[in-house]
N, C-alpha and C positions, 0 to 999 in steps of 0.2 A: 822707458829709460830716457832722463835727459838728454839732451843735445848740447845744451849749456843756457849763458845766461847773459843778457845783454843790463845793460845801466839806461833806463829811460827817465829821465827829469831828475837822474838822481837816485833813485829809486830799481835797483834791482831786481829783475822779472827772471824766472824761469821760462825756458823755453820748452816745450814736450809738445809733440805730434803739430809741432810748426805752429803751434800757440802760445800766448805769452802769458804767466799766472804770476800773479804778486802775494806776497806775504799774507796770510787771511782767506786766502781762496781754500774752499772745502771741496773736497774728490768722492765719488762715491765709488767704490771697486765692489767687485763680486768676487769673492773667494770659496771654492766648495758648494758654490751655488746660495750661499749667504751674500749680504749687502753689509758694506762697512763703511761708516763715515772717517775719511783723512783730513786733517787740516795741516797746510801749507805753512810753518810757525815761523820761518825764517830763510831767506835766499842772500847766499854771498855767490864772490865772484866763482867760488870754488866747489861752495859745498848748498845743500839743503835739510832744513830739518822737516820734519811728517811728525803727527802726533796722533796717535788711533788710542783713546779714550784717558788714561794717563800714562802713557808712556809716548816717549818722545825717542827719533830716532836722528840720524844726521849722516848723511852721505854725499862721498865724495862726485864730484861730477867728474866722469873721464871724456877727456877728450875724445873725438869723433875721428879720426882721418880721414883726410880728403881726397 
């Protein structure tokens, strides 16, 4: 799960597991002991979208409390 998302040079990064991922970045996940390619199609201040083969998803980022 997100953490959120910082603005570097302008450009909107995802943050996950204390790493930063930009627009274009591919994921590989294992589900049911299958492998599945994700791509990373778009980060705002709020939300992200994922795209696993043609379908496209968008989720909101919840905040963390501190």
């Amino acid at each position: 799960s997100p953490s959120g998302v910082i603005v570097l040079r302008g450009s909107p990064l995802l943050i996950l597991s204390n790493r930063q991922y930009p627009a274009g970045t591919r994921f590989t996940v294992t589900l049911q002991g299958q492998e599945h390619e994700l791509l990373l199609v778009e980060v705002s201040r709020t939300t992200y979208t994922l795209r696993y083969r043609a379908e496209e998803t968008t989720r909101t980022i919840k905040s963390v409390p501190k």
